[in-house]
C-alpha positions as CSV (number, residue, x, y, z in Angstrom):
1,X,6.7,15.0,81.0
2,X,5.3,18.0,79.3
3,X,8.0,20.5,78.9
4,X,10.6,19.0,80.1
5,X,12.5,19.1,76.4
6,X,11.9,22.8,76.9
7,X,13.5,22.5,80.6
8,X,16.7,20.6,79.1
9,X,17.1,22.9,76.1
10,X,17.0,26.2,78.3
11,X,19.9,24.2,80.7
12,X,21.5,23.2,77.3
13,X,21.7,27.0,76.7
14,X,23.0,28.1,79.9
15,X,25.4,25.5,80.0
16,X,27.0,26.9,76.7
17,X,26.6,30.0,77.5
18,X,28.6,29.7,81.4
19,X,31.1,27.9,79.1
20,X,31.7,30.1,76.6
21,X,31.8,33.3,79.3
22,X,34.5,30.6,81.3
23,X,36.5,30.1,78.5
24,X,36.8,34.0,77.5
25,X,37.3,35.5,80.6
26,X,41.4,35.5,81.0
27,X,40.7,38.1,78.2
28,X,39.1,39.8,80.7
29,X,42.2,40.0,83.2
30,X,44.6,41.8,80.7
31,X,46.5,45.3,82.3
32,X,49.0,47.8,81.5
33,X,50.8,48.6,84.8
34,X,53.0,51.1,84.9
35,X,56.9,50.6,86.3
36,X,58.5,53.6,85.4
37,X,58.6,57.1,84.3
38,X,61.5,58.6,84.4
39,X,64.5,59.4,81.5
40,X,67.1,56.8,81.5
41,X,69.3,58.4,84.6
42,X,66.5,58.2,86.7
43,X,65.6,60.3,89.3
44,X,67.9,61.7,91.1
45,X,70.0,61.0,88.6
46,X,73.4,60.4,89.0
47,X,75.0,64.7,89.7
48,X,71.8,65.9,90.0
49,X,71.7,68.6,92.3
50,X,68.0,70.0,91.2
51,X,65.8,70.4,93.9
52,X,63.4,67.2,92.8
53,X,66.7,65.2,93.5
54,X,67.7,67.1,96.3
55,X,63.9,66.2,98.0
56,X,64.7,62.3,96.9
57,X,67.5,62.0,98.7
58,X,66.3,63.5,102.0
59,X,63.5,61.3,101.7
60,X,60.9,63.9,101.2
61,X,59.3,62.3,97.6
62,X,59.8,58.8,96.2
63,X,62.4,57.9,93.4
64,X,61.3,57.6,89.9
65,X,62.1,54.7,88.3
66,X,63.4,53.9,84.7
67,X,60.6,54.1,81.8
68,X,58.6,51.0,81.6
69,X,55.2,49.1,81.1
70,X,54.4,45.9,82.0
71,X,51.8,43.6,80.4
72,X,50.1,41.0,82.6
73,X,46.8,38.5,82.7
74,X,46.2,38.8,86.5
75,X,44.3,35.5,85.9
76,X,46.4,33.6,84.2
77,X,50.3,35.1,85.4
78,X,51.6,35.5,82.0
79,X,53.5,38.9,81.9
80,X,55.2,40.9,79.3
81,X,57.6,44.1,79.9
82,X,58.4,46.8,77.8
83,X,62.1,47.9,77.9
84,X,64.4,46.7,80.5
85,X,65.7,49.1,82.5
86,X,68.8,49.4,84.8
87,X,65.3,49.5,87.5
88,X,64.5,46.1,86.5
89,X,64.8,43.8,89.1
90,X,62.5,46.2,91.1
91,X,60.3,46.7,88.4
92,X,59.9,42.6,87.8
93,X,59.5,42.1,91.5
94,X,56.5,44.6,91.1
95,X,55.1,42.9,88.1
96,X,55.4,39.3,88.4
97,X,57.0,38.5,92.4
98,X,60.6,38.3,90.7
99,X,59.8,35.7,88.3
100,X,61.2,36.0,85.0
101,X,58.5,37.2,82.0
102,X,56.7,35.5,79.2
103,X,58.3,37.9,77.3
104,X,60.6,41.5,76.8
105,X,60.0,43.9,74.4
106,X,62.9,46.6,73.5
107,X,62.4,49.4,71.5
108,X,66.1,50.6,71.5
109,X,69.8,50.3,72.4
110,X,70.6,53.5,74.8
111,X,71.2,52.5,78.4
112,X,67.4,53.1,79.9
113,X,66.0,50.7,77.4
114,X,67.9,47.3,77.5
115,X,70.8,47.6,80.3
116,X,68.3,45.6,82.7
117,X,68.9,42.0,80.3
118,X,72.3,42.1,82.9
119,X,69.9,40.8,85.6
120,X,68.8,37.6,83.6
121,X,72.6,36.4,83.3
122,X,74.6,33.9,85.5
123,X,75.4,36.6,87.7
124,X,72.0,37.1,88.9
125,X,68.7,35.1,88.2
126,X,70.2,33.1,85.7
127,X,67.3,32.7,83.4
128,X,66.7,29.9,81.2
129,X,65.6,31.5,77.3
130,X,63.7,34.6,78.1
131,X,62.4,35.8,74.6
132,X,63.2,39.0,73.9
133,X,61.7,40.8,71.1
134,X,63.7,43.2,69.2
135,X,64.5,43.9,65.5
136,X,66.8,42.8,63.5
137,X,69.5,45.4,64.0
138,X,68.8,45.5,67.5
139,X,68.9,41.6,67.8
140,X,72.2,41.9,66.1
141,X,73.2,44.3,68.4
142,X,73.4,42.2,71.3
143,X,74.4,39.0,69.5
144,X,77.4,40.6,69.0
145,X,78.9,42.3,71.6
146,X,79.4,41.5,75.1
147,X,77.9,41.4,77.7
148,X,74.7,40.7,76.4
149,X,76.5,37.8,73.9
150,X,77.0,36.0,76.4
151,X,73.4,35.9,77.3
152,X,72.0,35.1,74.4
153,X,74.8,32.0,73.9
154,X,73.8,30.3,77.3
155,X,70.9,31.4,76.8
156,X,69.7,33.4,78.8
157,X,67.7,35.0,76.6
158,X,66.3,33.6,73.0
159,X,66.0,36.8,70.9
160,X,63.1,36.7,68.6
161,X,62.9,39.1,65.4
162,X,60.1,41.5,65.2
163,X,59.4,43.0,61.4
164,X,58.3,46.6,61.3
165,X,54.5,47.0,61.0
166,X,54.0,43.1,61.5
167,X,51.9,42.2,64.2
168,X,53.4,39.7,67.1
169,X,50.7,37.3,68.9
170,X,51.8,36.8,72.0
171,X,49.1,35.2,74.2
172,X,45.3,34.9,74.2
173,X,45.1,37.1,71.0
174,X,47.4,39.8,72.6
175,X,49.6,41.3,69.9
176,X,52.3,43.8,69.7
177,X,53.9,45.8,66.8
178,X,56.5,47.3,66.2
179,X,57.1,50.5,64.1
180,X,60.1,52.7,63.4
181,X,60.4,56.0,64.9
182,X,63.2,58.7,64.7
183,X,65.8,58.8,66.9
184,X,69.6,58.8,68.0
185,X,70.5,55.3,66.0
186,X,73.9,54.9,66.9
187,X,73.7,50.8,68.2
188,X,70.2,49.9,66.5
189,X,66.9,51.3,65.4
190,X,64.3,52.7,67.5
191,X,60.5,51.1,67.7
192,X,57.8,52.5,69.8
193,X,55.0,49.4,70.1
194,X,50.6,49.2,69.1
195,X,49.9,47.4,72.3
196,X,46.5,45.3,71.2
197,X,44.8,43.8,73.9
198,X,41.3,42.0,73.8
199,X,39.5,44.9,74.2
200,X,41.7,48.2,74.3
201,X,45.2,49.0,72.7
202,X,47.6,51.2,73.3
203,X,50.9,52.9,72.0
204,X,53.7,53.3,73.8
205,X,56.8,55.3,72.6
206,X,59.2,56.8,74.8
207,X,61.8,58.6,72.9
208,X,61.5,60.1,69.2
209,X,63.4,63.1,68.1
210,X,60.2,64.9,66.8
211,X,57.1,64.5,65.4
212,X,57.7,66.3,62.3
213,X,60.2,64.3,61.3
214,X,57.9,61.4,61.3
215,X,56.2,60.3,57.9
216,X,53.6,58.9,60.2
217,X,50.8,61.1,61.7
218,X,51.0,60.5,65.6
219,X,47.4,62.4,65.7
220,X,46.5,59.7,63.0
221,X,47.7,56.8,65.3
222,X,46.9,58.0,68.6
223,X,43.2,58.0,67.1
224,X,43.3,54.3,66.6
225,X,43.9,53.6,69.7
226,X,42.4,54.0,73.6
227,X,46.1,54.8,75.6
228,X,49.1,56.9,73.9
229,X,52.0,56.8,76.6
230,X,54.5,59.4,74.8
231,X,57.5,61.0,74.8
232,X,57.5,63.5,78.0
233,X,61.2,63.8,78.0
234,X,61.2,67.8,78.5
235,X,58.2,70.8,79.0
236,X,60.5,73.6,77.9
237,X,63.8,73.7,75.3
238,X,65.9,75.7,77.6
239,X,65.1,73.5,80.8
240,X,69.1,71.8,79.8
241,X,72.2,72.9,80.3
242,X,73.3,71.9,76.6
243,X,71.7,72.6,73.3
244,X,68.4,70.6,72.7
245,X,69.5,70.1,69.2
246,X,71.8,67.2,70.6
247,X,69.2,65.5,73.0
248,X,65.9,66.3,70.5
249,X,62.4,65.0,71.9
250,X,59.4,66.5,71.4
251,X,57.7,69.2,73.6
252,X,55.2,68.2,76.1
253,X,53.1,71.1,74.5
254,X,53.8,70.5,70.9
255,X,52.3,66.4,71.6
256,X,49.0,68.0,73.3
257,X,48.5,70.6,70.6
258,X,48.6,67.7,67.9
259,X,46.8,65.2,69.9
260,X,44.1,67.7,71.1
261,X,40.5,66.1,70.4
262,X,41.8,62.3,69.5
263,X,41.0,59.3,70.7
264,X,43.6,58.4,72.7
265,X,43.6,59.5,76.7
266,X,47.4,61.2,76.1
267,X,49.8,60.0,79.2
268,X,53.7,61.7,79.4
269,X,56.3,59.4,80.3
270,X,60.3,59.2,79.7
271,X,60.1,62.3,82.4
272,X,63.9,64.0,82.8
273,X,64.8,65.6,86.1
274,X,64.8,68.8,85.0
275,X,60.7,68.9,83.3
276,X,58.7,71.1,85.7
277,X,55.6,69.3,84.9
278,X,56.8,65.9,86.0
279,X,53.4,66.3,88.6
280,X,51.2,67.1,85.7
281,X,47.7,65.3,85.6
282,X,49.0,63.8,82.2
283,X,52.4,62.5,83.7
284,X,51.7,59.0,84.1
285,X,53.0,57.3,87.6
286,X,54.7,54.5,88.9
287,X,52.1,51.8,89.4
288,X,49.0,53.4,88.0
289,X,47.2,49.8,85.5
290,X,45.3,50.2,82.6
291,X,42.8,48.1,81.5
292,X,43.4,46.4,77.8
């Protein structure tokens, strides 16, 4: 019939062209969803008498989780968190239904940041080799000391060694990487994380002591990238009853001044109970996604 190799060449073309859209859209399904914002005492936090705790407790505002993202394909279930935090059985019932991730990333060993690896062990859930992603000092960290030995000799957990500045794939071309940053070191290093997704990336580094100690350029970065979640630990030095020398993070002023103009849409979070901007427009919240 006339035309008819015409006919079966166009429905050749559509065919590989439905297959090829079918086969890349669980890129398509990639989020960031927000579990946390707050410092690693929460909010309230345990003796806080400030009147944002004081509201909590009578039930006149939510409580603020423990800083933390999640990373999940909506299409496909697999889910990634970054930092497990003493919130964490909350925060995994949000992301996945309570099911155990693909995967946990830890950028440090203060109590906000890892203290939620308890809930994989015999005690609770009793996961079966949860990889957790951590450097080398870090991994070391928790090979050797108790509790968390004990959950990476059942195991629990299978801890898997990230290199700084070397790129992790995860899952359908997702990577991570981790860099150092400046902070308190007194158990292991401190990493803040490129999340790179199929489309957009993201940072994400909840505590550094400040920028300027930094041989990298966080305006530099943040331009590289579509989300910056940052360190919004406090809006004002004096807002603590102790010297801010001993608990250093950067300003909430000093990030926007030096990532005015960049690429990056700038989100605060790591929020302490006593920062007066914790309802900013740039204070990120507890269940807000993002797109990757």
């Amino acid at each position: 019939m006339p035309g008819v190799p015409w006919v079966l060449g166009l429905l050749g073309g559509l065919l590989v062209a439905l297959t090829a859209s079918v086969t890349a859209q669980p890129s398509a399904h990639w989020e960031i969803v927000v579990l946390g914002i707050a410092q690693d005492g929460g909010i309230p936090q345990l003796g806080c008498e400030r009147p944002i705790c004081q509201d909590i407790r009578a039930g006149k505002r939510a409580a603020e989780k423990v800083s933390s993202l999640g990373l999940i394909n909506r299409r496909s279930g697999a889910a990634y968190v970054f930092d497990a935090t003493p919130d964490f059985p909350a925060q995994l019932q949000r992301l996945t239904g309570g099911k155990p991730p693909a995967g946990i990333f830890l950028t440090h060993a203060h109590m906000g940041h890892y203290t939620g690896l308890m809930f994989l062990g015999r005690e609770s859930v009793n996961a079966v080799s949860v990889p957790v992603y951590a450097t080398e000092r870090m991994g070391a960290y928790l090979r050797t000391n108790g509790p968390w030995s004990q959950l990476v000799s059942i195991p629990n957990i299978t801890l898997r060694t990230m290199t700084y500045d070397q790129a992790v794939t995860i899952d359908d071309g997702v990577s991570v990487t981790a860099f150092k940053v400046p902070h308190r070191d007194e158990f292991s290093d401190t990493v803040g994380f490129r999340i790179a997704g199929p489309n957009r990336s993201a940072l994400f580094i909840p505590d550094i002591d400040r920028w300027e100690k930094w041989e990298r350029s966080i305006r530099d970065l943040a331009g590289t990238v579509d989300y910056a979640f940052l360190d919004g630990t406090f809006a004002s030095a004096t807002e603590i009853n102790r010297p801010i020398e001993e608990v250093p993070h950067p300003l909430m002023s000093r990030t926007r001044e030096l990532l005015n103009g960049v690429k990056a849409r700038l989100w605060f979070i790591h929020i302490n109970n006593s920062n007066a901007e914790i309802d900013h427009p740039d204070v990120v919240k507890e269940g807000m996604t993002f797109p990757m």
